[in-house]
N, CA, C, O and CB atoms as a CASP TS submission, in Angstrom:
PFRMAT TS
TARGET T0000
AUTHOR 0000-0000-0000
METHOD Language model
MODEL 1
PARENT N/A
ATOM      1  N   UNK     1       0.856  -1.181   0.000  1.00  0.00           N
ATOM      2  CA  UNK     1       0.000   0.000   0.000  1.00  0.00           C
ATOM      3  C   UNK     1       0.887   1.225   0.000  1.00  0.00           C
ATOM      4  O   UNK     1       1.671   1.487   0.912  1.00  0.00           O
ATOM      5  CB  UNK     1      -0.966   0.009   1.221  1.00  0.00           C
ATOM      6  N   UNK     2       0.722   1.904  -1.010  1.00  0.00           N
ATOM      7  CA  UNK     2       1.130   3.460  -1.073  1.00  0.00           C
ATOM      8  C   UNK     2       0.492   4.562  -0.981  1.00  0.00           C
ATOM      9  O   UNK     2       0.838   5.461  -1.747  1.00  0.00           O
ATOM     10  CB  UNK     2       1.582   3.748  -2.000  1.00  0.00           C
ATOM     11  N   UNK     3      -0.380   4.761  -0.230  1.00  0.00           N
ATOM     12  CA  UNK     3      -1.390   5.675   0.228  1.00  0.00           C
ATOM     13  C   UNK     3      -0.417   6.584   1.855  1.00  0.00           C
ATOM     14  O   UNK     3      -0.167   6.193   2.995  1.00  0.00           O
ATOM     15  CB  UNK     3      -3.113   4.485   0.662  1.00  0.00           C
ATOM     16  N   UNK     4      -0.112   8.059   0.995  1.00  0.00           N
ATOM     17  CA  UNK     4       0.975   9.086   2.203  1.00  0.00           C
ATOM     18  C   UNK     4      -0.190   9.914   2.554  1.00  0.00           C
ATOM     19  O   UNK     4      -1.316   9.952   2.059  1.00  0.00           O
ATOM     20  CB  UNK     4       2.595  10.263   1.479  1.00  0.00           C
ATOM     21  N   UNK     5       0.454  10.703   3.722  1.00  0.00           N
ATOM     22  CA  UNK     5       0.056  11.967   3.933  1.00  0.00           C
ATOM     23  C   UNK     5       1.116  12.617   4.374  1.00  0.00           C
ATOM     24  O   UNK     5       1.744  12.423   5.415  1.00  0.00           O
ATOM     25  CB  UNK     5      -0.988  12.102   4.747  1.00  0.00           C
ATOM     26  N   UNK     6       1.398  13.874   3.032  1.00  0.00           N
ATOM     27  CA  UNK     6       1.877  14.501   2.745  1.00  0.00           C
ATOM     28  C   UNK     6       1.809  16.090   2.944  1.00  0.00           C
ATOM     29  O   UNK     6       1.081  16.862   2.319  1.00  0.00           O
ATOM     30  CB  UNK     6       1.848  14.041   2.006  1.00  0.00           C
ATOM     31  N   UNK     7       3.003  16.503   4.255  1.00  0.00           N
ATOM     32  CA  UNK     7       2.515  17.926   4.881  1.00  0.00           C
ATOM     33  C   UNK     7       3.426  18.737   4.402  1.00  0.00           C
ATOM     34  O   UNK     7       4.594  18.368   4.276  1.00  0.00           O
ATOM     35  CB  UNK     7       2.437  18.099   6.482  1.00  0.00           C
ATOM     36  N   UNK     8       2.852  20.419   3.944  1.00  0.00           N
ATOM     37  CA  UNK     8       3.316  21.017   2.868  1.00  0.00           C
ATOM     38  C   UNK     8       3.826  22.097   3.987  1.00  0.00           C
ATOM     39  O   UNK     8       2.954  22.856   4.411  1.00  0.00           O
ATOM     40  CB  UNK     8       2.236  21.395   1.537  1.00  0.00           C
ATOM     41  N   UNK     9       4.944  22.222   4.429  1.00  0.00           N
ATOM     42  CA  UNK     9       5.586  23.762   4.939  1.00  0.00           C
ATOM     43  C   UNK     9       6.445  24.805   4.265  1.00  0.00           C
ATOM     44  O   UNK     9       7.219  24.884   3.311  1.00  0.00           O
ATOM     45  CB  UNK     9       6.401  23.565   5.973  1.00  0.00           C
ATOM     46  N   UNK    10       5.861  25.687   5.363  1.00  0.00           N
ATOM     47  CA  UNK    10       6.300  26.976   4.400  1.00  0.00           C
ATOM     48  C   UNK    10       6.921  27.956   5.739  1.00  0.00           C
ATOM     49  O   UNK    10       6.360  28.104   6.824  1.00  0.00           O
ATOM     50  CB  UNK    10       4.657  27.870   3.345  1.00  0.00           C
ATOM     51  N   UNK    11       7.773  28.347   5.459  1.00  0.00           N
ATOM     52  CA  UNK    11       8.427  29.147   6.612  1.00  0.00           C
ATOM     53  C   UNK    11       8.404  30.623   7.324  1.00  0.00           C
ATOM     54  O   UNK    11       8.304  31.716   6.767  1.00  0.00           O
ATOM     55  CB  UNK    11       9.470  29.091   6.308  1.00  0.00           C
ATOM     56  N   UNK    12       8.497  30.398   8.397  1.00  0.00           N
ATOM     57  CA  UNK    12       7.514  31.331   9.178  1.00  0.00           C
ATOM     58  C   UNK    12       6.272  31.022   9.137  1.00  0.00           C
ATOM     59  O   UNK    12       5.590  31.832   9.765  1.00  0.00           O
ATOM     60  CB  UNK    12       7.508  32.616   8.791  1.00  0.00           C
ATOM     61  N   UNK    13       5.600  30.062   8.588  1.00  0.00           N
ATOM     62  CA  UNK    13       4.366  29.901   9.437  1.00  0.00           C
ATOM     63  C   UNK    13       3.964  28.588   9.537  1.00  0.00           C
ATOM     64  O   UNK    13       2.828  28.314   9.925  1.00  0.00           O
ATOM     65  CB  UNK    13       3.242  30.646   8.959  1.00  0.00           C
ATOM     66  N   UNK    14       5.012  27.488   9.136  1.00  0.00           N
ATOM     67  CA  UNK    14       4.828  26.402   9.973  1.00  0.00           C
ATOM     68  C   UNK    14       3.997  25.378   8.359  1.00  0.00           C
ATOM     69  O   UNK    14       4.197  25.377   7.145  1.00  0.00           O
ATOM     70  CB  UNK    14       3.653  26.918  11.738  1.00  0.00           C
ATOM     71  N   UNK    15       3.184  24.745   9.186  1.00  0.00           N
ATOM     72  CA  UNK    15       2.363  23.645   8.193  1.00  0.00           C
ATOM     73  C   UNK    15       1.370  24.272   7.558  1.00  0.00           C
ATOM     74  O   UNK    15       0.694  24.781   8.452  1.00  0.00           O
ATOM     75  CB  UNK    15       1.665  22.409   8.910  1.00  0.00           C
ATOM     76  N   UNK    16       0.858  24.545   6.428  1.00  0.00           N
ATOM     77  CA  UNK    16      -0.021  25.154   5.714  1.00  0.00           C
ATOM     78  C   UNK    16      -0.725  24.131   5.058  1.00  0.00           C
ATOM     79  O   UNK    16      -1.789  24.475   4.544  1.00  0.00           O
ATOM     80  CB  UNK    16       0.518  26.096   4.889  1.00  0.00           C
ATOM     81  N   UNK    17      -0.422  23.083   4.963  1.00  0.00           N
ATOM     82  CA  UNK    17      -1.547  21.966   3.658  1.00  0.00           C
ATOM     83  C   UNK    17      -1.360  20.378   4.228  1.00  0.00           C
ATOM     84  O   UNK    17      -0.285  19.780   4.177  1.00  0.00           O
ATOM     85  CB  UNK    17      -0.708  21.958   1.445  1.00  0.00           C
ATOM     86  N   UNK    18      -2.182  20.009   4.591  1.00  0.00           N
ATOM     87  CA  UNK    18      -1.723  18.279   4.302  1.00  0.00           C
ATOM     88  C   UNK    18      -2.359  17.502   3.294  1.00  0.00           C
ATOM     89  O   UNK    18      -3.583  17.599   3.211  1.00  0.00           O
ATOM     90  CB  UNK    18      -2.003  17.340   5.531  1.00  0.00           C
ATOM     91  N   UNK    19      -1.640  16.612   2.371  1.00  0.00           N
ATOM     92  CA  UNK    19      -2.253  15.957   1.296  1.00  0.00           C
ATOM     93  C   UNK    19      -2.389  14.403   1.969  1.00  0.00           C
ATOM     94  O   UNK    19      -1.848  13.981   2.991  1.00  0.00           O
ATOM     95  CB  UNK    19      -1.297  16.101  -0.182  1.00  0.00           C
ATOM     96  N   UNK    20      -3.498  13.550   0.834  1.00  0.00           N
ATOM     97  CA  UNK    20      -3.639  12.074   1.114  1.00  0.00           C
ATOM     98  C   UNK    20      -3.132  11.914  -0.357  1.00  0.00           C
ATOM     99  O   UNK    20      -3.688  12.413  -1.336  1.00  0.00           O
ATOM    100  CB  UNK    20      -5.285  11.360   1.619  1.00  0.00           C
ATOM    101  N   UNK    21      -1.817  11.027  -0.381  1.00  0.00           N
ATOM    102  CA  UNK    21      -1.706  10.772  -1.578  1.00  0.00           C
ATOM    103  C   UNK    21      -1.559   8.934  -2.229  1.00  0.00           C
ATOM    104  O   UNK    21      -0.604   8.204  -1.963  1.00  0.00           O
ATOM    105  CB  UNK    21      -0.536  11.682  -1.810  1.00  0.00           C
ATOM    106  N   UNK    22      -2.377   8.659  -2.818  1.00  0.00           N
ATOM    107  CA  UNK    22      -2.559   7.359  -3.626  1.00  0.00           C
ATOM    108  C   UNK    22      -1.672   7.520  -4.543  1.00  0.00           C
ATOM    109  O   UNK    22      -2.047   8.297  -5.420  1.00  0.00           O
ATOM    110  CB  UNK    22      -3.911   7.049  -4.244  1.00  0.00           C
ATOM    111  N   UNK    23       0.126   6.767  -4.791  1.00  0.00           N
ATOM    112  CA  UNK    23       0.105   5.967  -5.765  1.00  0.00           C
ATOM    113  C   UNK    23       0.042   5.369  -6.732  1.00  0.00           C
ATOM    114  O   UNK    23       0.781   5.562  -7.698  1.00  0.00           O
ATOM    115  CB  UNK    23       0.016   5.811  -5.774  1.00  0.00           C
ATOM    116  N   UNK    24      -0.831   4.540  -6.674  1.00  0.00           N
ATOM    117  CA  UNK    24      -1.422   3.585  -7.735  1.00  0.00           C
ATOM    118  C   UNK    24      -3.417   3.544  -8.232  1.00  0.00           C
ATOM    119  O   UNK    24      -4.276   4.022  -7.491  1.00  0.00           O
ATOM    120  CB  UNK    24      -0.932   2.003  -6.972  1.00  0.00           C
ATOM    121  N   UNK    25      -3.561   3.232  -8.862  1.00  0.00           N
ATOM    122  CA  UNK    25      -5.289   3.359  -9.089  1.00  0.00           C
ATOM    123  C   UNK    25      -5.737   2.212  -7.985  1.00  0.00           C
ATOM    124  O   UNK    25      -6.780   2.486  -7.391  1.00  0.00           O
ATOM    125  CB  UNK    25      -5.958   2.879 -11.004  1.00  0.00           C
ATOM    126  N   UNK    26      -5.019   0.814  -7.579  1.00  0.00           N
ATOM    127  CA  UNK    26      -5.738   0.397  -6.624  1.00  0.00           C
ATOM    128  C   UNK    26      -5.382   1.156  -5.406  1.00  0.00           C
ATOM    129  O   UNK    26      -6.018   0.873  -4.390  1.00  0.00           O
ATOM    130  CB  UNK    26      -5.620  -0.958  -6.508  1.00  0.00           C
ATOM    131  N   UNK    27      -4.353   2.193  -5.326  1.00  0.00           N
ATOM    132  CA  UNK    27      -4.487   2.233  -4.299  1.00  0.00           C
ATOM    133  C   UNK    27      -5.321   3.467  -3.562  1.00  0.00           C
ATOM    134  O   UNK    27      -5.556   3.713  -2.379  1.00  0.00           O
ATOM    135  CB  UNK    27      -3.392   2.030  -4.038  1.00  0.00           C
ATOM    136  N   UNK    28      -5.646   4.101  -4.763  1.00  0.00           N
ATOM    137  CA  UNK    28      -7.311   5.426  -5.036  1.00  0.00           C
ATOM    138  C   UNK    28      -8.118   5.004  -5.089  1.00  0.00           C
ATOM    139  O   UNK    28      -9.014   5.839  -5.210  1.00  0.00           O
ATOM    140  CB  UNK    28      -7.711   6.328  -6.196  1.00  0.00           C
ATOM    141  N   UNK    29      -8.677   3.435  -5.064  1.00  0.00           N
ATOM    142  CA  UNK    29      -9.578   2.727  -5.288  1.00  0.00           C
ATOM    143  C   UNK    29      -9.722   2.422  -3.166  1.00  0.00           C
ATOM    144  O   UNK    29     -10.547   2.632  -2.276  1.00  0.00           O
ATOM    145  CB  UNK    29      -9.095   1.356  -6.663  1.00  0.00           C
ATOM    146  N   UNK    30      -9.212   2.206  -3.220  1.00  0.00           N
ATOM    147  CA  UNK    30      -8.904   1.573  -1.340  1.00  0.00           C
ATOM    148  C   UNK    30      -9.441   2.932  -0.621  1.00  0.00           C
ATOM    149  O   UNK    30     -10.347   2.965   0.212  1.00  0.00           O
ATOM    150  CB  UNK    30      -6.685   1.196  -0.706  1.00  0.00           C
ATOM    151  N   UNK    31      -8.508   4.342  -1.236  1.00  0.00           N
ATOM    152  CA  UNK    31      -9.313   5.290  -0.463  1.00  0.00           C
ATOM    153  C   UNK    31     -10.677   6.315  -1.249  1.00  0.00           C
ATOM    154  O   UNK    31     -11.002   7.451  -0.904  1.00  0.00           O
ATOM    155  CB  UNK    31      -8.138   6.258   0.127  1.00  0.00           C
ATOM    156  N   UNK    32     -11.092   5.746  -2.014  1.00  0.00           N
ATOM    157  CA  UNK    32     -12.246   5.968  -2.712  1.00  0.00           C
ATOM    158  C   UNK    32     -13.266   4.920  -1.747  1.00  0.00           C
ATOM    159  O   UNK    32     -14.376   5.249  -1.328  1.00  0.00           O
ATOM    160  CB  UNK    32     -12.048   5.597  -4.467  1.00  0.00           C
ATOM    161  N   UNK    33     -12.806   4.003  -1.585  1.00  0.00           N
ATOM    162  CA  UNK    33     -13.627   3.025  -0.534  1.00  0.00           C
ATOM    163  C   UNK    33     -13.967   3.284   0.867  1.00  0.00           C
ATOM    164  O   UNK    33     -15.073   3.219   1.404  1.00  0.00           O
ATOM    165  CB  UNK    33     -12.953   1.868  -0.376  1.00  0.00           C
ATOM    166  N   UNK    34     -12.570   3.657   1.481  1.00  0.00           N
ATOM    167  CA  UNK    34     -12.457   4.365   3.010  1.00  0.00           C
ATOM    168  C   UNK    34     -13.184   5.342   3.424  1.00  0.00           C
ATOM    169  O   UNK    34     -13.668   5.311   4.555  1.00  0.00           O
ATOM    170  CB  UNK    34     -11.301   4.915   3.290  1.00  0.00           C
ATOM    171  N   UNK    35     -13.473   6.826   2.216  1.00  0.00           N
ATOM    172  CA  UNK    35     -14.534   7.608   1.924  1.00  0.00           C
ATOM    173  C   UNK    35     -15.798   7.321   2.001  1.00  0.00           C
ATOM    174  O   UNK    35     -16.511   8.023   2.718  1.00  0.00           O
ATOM    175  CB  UNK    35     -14.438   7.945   0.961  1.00  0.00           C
ATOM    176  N   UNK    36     -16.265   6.392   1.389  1.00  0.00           N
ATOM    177  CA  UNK    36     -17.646   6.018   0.618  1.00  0.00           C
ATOM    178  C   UNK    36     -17.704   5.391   2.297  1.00  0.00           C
ATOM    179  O   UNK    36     -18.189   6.248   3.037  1.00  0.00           O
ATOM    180  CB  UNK    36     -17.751   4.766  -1.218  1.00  0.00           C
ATOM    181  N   UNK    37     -17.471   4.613   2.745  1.00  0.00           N
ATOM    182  CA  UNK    37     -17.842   3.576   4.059  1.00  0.00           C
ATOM    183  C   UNK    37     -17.959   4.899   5.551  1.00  0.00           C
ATOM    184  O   UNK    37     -18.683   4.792   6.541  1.00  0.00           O
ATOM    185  CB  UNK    37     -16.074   2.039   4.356  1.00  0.00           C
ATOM    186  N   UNK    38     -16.914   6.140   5.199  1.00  0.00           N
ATOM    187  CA  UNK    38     -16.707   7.088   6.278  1.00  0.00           C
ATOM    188  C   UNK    38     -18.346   7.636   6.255  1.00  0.00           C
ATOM    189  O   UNK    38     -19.123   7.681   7.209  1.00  0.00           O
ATOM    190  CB  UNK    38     -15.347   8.359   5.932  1.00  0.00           C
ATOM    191  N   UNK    39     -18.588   8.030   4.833  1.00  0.00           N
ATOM    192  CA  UNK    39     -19.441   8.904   4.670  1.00  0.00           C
ATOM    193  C   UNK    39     -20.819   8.188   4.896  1.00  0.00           C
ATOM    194  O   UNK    39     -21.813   8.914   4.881  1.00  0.00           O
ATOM    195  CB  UNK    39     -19.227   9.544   3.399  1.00  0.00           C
ATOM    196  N   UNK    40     -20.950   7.143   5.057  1.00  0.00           N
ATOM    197  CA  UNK    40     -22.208   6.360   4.671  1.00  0.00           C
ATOM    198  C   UNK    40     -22.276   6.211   6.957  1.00  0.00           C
ATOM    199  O   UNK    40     -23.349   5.873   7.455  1.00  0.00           O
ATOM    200  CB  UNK    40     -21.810   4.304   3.138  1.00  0.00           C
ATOM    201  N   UNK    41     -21.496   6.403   7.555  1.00  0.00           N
ATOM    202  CA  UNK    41     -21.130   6.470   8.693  1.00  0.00           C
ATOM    203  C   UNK    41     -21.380   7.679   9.728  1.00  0.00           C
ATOM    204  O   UNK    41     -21.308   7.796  10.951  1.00  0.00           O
ATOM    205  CB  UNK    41     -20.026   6.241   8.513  1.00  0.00           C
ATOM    206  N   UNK    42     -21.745   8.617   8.526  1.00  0.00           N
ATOM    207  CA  UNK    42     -21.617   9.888   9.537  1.00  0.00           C
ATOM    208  C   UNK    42     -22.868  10.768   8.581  1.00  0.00           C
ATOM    209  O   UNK    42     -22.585  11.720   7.853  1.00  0.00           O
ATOM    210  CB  UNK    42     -19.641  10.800   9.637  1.00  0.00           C
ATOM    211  N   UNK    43     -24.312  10.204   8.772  1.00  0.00           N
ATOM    212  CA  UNK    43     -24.752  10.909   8.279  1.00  0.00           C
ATOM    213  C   UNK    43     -25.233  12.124   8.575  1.00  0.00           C
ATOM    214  O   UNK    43     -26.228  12.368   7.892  1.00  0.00           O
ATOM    215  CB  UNK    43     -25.212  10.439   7.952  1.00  0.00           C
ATOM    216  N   UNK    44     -24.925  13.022   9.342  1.00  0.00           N
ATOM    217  CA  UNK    44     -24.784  14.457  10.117  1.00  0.00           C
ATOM    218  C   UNK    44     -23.345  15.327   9.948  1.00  0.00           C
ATOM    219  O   UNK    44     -22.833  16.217  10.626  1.00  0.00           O
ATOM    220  CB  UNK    44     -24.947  14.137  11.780  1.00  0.00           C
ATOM    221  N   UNK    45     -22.890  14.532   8.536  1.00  0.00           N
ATOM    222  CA  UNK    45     -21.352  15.408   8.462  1.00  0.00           C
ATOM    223  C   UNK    45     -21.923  16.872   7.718  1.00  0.00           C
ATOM    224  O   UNK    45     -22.967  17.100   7.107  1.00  0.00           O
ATOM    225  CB  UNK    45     -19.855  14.421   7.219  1.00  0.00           C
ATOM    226  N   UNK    46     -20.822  17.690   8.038  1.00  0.00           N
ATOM    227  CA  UNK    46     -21.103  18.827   7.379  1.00  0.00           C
ATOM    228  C   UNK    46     -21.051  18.941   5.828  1.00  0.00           C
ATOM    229  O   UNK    46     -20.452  18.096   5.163  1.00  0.00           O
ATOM    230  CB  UNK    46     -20.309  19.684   7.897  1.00  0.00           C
ATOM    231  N   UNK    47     -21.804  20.197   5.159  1.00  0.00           N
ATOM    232  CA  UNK    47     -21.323  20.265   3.893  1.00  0.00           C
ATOM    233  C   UNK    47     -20.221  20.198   3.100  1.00  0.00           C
ATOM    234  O   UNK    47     -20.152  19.875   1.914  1.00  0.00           O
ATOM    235  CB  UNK    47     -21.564  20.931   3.665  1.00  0.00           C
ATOM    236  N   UNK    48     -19.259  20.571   3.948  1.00  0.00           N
ATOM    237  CA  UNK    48     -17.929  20.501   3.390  1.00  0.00           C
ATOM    238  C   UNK    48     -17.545  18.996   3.208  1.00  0.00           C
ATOM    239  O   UNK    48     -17.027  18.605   2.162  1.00  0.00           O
ATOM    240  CB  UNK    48     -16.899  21.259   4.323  1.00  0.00           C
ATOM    241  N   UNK    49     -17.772  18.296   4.094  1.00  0.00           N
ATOM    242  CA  UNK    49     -17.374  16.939   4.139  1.00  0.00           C
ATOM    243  C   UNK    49     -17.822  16.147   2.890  1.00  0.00           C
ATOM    244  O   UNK    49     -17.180  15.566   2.015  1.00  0.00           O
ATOM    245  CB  UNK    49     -17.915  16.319   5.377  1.00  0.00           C
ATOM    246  N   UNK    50     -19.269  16.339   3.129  1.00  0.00           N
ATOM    247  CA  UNK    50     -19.970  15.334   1.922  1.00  0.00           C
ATOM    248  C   UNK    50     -19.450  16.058   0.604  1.00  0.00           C
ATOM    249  O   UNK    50     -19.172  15.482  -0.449  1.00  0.00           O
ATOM    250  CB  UNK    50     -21.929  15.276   1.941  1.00  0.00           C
ATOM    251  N   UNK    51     -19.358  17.612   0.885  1.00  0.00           N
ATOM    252  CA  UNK    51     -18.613  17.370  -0.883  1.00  0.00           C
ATOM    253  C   UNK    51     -17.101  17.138  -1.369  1.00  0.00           C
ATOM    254  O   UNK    51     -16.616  17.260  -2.494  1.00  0.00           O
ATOM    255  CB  UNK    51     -18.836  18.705  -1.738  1.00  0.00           C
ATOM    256  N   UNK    52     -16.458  16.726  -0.031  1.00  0.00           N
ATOM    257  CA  UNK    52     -15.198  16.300  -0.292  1.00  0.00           C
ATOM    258  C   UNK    52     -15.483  14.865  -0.640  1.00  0.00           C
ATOM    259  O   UNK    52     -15.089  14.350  -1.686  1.00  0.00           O
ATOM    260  CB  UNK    52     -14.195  16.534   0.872  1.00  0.00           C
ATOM    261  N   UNK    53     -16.259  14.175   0.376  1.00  0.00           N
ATOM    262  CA  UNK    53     -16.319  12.595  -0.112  1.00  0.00           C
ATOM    263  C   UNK    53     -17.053  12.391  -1.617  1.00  0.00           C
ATOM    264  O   UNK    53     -16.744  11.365  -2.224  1.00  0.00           O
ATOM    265  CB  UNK    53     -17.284  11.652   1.093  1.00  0.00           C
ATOM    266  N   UNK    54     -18.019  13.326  -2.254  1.00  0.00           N
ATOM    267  CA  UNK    54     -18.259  13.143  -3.268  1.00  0.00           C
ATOM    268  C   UNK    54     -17.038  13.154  -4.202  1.00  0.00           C
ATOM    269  O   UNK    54     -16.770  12.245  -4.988  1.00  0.00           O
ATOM    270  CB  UNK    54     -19.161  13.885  -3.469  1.00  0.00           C
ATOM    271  N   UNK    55     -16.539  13.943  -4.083  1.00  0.00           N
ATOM    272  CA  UNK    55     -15.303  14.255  -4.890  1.00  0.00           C
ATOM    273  C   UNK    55     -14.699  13.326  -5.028  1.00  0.00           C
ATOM    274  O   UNK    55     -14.710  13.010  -6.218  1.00  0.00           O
ATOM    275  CB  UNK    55     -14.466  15.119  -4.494  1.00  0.00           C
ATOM    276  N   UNK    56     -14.017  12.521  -4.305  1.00  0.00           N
ATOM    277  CA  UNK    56     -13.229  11.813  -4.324  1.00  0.00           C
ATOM    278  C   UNK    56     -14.129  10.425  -4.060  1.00  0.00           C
ATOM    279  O   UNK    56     -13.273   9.631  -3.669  1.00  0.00           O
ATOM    280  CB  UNK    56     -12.170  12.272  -3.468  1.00  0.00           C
ATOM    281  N   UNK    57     -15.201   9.838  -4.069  1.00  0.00           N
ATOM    282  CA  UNK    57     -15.441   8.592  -4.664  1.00  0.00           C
ATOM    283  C   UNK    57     -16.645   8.832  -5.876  1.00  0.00           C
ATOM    284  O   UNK    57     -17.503   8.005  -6.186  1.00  0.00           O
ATOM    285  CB  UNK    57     -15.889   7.507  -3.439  1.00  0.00           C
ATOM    286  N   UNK    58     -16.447  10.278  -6.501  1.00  0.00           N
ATOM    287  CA  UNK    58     -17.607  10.202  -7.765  1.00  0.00           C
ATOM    288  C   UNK    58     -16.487  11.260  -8.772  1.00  0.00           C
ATOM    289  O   UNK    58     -16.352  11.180  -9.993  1.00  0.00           O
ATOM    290  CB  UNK    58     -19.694  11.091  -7.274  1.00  0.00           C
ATOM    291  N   UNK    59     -15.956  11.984  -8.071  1.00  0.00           N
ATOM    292  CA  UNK    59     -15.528  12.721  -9.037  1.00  0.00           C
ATOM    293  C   UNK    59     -15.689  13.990  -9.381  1.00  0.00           C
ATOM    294  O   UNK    59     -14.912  14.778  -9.918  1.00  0.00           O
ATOM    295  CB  UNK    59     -15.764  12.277  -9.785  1.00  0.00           C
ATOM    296  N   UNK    60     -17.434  14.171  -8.795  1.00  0.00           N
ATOM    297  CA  UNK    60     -17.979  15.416  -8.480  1.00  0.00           C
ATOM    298  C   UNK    60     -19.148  15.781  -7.492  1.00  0.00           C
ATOM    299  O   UNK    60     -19.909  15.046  -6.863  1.00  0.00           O
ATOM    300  CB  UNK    60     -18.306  15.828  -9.567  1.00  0.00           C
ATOM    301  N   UNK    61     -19.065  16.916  -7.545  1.00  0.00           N
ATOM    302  CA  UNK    61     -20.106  17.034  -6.423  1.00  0.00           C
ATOM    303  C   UNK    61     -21.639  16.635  -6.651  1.00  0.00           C
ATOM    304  O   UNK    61     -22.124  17.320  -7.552  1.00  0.00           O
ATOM    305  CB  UNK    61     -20.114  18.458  -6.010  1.00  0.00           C
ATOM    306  N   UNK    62     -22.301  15.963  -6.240  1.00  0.00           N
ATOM    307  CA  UNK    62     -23.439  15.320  -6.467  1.00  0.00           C
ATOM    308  C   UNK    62     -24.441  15.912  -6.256  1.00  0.00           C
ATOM    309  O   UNK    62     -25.231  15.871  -7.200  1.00  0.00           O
ATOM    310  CB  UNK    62     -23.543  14.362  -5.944  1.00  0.00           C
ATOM    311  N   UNK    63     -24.784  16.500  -5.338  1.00  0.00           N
ATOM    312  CA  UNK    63     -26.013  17.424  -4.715  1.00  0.00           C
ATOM    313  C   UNK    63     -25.184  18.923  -4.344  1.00  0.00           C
ATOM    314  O   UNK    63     -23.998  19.221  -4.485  1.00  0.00           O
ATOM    315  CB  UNK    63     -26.814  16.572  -3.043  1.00  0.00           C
ATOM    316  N   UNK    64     -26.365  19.722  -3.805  1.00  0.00           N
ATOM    317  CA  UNK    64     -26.228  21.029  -3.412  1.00  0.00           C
ATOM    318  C   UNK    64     -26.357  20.594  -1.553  1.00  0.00           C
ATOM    319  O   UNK    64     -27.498  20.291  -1.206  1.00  0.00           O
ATOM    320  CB  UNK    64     -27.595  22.186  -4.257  1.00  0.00           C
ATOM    321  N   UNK    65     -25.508  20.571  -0.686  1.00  0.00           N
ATOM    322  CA  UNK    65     -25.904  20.176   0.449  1.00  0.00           C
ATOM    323  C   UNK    65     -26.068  21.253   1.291  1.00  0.00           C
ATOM    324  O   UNK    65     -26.569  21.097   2.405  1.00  0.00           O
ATOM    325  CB  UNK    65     -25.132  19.284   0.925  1.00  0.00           C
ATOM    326  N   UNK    66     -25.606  22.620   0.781  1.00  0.00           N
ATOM    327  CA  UNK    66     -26.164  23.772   1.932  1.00  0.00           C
ATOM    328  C   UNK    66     -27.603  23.700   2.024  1.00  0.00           C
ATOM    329  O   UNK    66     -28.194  23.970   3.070  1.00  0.00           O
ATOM    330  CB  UNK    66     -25.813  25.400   1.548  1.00  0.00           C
ATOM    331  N   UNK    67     -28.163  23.358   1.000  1.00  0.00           N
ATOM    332  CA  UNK    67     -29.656  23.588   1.207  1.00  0.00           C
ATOM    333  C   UNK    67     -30.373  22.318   1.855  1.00  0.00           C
ATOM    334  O   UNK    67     -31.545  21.958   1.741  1.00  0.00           O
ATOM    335  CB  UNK    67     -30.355  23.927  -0.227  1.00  0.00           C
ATOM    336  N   UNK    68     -29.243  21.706   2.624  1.00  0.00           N
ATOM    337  CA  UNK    68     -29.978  20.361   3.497  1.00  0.00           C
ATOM    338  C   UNK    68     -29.681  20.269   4.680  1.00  0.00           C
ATOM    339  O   UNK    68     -29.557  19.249   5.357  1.00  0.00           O
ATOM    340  CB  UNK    68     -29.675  18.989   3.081  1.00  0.00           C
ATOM    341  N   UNK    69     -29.469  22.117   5.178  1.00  0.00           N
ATOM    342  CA  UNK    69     -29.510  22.364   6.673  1.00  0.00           C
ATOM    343  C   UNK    69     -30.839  22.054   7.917  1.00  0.00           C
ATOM    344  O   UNK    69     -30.654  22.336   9.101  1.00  0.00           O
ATOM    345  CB  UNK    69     -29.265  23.799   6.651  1.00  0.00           C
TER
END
C-alpha cells in the first residue's frame, strides 16, 4: 500500500496543507472506498465533508448540500 500523507511547509508559518496521496489506481480505489464507508457512517457530516467525499469517490459534487440544513 502506497497511500501518504503529505505535509506542505512553508516558513515562518509552519504547516499550511496536508495531502492524502494514492500511488497507484488500486491504491485510489482503497481510499475511494475508506470515503464512501466514512461517509455512509456519519450521516450528520457537514457540507464541506460530503462534498469532499463526493469528490473523491464520484468525481464530483453530487447534490447542493447547503440547502440540506
Amino acid at each position: 500500500m502506497t497511500i501518504k500523507l503529505m505535509t506542505t511547509m512553508e516558513d515562518g508559518l509552519g504547516t499550511v496543507g496536508k495531502s492524502v496521496v494514492a500511488d497507484t489506481a488500486e491504491d485510489y480505489k482503497l481510499l475511494q472506498q475508506i470515503f464512501q464507508r466514512a461517509g455512509n457512517l456519519w450521516p450528520d457530516a457537514p457540507p464541506a465533508a460530503k462534498r469532499i467525499i463526493d469528490l473523491v469517490t464520484n468525481g464530483v459534487v453530487l447534490q447542493d448540500y447547503d440547502t440540506q440544513r
